[in-house]
Legacy VTK file of the C-alpha trace (Angstrom):
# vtk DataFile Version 3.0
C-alpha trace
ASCII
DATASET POLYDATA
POINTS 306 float
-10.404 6.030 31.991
-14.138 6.140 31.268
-16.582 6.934 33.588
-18.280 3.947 35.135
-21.193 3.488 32.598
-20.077 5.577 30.017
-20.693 4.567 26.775
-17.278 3.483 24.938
-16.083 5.495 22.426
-16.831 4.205 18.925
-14.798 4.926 15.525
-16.549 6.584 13.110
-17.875 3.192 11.342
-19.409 2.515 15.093
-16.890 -0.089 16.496
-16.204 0.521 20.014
-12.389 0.893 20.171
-12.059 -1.493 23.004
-12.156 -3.766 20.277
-9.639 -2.102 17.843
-5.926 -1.757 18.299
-5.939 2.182 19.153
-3.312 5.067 20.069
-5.304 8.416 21.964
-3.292 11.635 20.686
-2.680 14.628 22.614
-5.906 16.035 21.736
-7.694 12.776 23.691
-8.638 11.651 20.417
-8.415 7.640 19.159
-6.674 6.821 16.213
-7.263 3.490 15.156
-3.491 1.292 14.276
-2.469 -1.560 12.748
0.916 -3.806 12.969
2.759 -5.791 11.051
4.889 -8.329 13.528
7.774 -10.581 11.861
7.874 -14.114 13.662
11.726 -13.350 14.302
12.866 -10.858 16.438
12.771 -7.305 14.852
15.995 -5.724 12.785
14.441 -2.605 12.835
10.964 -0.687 12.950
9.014 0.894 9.707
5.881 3.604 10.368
4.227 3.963 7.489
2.369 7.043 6.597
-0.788 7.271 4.611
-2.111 9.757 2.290
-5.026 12.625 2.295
-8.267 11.362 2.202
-6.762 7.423 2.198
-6.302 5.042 5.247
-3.536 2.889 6.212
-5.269 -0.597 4.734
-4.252 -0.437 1.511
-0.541 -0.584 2.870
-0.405 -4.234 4.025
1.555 -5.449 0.499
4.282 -3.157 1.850
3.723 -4.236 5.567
4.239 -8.217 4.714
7.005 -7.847 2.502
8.739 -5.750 4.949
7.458 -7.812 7.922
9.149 -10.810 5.422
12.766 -9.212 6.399
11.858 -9.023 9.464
10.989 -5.873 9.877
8.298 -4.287 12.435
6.039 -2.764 10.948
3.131 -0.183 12.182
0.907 2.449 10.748
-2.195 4.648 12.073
-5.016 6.055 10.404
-4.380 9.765 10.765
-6.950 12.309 12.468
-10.056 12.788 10.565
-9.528 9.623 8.618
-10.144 5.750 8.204
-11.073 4.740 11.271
-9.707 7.032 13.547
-11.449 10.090 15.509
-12.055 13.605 13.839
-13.689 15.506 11.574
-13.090 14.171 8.387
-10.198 15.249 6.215
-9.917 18.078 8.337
-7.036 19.489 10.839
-6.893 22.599 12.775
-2.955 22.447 12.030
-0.895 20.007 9.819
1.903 19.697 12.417
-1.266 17.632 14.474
-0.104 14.934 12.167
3.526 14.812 12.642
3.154 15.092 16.479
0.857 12.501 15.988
3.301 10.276 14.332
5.905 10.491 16.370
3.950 9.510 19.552
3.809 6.465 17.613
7.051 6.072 16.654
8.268 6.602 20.447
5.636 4.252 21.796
6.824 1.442 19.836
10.183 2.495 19.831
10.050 2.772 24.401
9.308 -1.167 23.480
12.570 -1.449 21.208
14.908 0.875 22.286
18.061 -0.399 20.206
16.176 -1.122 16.746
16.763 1.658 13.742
13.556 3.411 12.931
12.736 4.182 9.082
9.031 6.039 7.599
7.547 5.169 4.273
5.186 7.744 3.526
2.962 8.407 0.317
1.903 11.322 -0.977
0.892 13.807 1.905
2.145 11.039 4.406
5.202 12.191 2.884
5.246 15.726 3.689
3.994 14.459 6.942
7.339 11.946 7.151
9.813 14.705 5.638
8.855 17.099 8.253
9.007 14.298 11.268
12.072 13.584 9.987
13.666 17.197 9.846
12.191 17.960 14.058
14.224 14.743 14.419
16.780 14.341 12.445
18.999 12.144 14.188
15.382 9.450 14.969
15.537 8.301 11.722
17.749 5.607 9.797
16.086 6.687 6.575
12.928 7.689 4.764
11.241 6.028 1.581
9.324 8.206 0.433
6.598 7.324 -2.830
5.139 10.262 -4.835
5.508 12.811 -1.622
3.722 16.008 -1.060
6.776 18.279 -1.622
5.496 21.757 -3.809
1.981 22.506 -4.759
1.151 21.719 -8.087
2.256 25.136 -9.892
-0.427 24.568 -12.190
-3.248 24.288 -9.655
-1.471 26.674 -6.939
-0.771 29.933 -9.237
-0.553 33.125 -7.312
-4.087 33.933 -7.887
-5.128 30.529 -6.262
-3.491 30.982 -3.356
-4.246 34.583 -2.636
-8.228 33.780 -3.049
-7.663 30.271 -1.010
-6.471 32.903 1.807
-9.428 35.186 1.300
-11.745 32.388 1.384
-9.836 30.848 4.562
-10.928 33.958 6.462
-14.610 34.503 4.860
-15.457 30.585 4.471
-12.917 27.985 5.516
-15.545 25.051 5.423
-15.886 25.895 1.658
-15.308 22.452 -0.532
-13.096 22.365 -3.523
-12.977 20.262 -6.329
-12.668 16.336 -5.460
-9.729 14.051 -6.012
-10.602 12.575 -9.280
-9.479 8.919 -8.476
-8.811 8.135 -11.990
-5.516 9.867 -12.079
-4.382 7.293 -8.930
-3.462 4.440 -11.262
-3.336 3.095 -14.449
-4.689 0.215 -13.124
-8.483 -0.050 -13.100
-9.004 -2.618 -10.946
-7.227 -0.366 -8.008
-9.210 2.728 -9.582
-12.207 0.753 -8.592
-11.076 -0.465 -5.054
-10.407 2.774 -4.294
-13.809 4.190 -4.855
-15.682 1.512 -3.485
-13.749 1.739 -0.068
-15.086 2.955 2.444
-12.891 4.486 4.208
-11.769 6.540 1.464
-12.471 10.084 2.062
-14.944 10.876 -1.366
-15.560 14.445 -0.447
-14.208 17.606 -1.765
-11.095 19.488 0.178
-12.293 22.217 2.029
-10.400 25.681 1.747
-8.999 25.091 4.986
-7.284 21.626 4.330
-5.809 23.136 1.240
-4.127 25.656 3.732
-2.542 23.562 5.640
-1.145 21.863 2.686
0.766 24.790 1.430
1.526 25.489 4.735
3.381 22.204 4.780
4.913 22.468 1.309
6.375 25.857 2.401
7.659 24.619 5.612
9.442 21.446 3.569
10.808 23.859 0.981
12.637 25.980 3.935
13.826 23.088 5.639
15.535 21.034 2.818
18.797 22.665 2.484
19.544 21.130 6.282
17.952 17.785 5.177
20.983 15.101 5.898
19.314 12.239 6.810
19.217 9.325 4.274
16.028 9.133 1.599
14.577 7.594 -1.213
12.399 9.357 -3.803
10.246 7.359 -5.725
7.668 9.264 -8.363
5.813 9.189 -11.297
6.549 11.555 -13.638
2.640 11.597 -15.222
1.562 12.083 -11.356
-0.850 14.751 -11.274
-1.729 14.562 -8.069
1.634 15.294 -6.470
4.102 17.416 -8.391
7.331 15.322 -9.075
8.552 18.772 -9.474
8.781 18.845 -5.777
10.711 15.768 -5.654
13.151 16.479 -8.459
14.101 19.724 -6.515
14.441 18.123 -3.388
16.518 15.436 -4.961
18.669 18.066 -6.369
18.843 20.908 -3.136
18.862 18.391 0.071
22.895 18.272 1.385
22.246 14.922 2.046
24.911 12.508 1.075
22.638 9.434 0.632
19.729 10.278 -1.248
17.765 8.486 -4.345
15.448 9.519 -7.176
13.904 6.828 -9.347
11.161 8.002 -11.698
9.046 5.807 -13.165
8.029 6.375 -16.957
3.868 7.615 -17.447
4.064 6.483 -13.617
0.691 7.669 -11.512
0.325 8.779 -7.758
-0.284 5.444 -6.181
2.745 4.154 -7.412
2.636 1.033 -4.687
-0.724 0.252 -6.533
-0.050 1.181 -9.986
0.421 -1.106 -13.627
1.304 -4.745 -11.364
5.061 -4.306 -12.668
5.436 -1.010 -11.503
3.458 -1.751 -8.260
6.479 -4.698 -7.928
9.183 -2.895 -9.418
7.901 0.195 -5.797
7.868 -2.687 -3.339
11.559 -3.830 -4.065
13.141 -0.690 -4.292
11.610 0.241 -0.600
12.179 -3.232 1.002
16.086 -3.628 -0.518
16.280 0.280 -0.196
15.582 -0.523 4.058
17.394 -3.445 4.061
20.475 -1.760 2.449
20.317 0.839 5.663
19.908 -1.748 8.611
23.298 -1.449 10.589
25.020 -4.196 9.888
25.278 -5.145 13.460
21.618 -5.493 14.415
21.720 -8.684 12.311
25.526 -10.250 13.389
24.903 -9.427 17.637
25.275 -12.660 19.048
22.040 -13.613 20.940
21.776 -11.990 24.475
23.882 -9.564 23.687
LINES 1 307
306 0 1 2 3 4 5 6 7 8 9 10 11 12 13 14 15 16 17 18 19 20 21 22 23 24 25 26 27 28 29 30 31 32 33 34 35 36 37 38 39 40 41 42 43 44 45 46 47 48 49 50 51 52 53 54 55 56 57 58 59 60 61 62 63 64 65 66 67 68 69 70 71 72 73 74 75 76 77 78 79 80 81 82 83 84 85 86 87 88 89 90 91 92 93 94 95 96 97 98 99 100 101 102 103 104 105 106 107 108 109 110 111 112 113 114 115 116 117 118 119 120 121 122 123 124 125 126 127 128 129 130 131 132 133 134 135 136 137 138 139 140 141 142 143 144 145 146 147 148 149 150 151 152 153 154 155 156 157 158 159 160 161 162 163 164 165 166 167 168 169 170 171 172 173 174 175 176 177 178 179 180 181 182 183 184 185 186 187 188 189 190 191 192 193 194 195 196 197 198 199 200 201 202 203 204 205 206 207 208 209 210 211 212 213 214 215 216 217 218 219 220 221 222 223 224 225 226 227 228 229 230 231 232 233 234 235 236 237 238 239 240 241 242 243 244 245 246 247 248 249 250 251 252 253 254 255 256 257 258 259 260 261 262 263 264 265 266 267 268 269 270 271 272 273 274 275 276 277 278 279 280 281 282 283 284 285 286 287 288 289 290 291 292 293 294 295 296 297 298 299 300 301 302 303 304 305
């Protein structure tokens, strides 16, 4: 608690987050949530997690059609993001995220002990969900996963890249690079534009030090795939230069999993879930039927008060 007369702590915007819906991590720090609560009782819970420099917003579309089946839904703005506590777009380790989100997950799912529990996650949200996912395998009824963080872009990671990223980590690991350039998130203008005037966007460049723990992440998710047997869905553009489908092709292709899906989507971009409006459409059925086709059938035939 507070000290008497403290003043409360406020999210980075300034709101006091007595008056936002809030987890506090491990490291004492708030992390600002949202949910997504179907009228009916609950088949099964969804965590959704968000990209770098994003916020969990721009995920309601998915939130209400999944909260449509009935699904609880719930999401958190990750450290150093949105509206949730940290230096921005910064982490002293990635795994900070998945413990993170999987206090979440085991808050809400103390609440609903008997529901399923599946994690949409985008881009690095994906990493983030693929390596949740692998500390606990058996947590998890599935994992949609749209244009994740699996490889570093070859292109942009060559052996020279990294060895001077690893120099500079040691000599000046608050040095920025380059800047997402938004225009390669969609196709779609109008959700270019919302991107860049939101915000809670991160606009910055990556420092050196972010970009460590991202290849940190993609080596960790390259070791553990060859145990991965939980279900998944891979959905990825294959003009996405922001996240190498590369990654997801080889995951596809080297998890042991039995149930696993690639769909590719033709001159597709990052944000798939907000690319071209068919496309954007085309993302939110395959994840909604691709849940729905994984709830155990009982969940929905229990008689009440069983």
């Amino acid at each position: 608690m507070p000290e008497p007369g403290a003043a409360p702590r406020r999210s980075p915007q300034g709101v006091p987050y007595t008056e936002l819906q809030h987890i506090v991590n491990a490291d004492g720090l708030h992390l600002f949530c949202r949910y997504w609560e179907p009228a009916s009782p609950p088949r099964a819970l969804v965590f959704i997690a968000h990209g770098a420099g994003e916020h969990c917003g721009p995920y309601d579309e998915i939130a209400q059609r999944l909260k449509e089946m009935s699904l609880l839904v719930f999401a958190h703005d990750h450290v150093g993001h949105g509206q949730s506590e940290g230096e921005r777009m910064n982490v002293k380790d990635f795994q900070v995220f998945i413990r993170d989100s999987l206090q979440h997950v085991d808050l809400i799912k103390s609440r609903h002990p008997d529901l399923p529990v599946f994690i949409v996650g985008h881009s690095m949200g994906g990493a983030i969900s693929i390596l949740a996912a692998c500390e606990r395998p058996s947590d998890f009824a599935g994992v949609a996963l749209i244009a994740p963080m699996v490889q570093m872009n070859p292109d942009s990671a060559t052996p020279f890249k990294v060895f001077m990223a690893k120099v500079l980590n040691h000599i000046l690991p608050s040095l920025t690079l380059g800047s997402i350039d938004s225009k390669w998130i969609s196709r779609d203008k109008k959700q270019v534009e919302a991107y860049d005037s939101d915000d809670l966007n991160f606009h910055g460049g990556m420092r050196v030090s972010f970009a460590m723990q991202l290849m940190g992440a993609a080596a960790r998710i390259e070791r553990e795939i060859p145990s991965i047997s939980w279900p998944f869905l891979l959905l990825h553009g294959d003009a996405d230069k922001l996240s190498d489908i590369r990654g997801s092709r080889m995951m596809h292709e080297n998890a042991p999993s039995s149930d696993k899906k690639l769909k590719v989507y033709e001159g597709g971009y990052h944000a798939l879930h907000h690319d071209l409006p068919e496309v954007a459409e085309s993302v939110l059925k395959e994840v909604t039927s691709w849940i729905t086709e994984h709830l155990p059938v009982s969940t929905s035939q229990q008689p009440q008060g069983s």
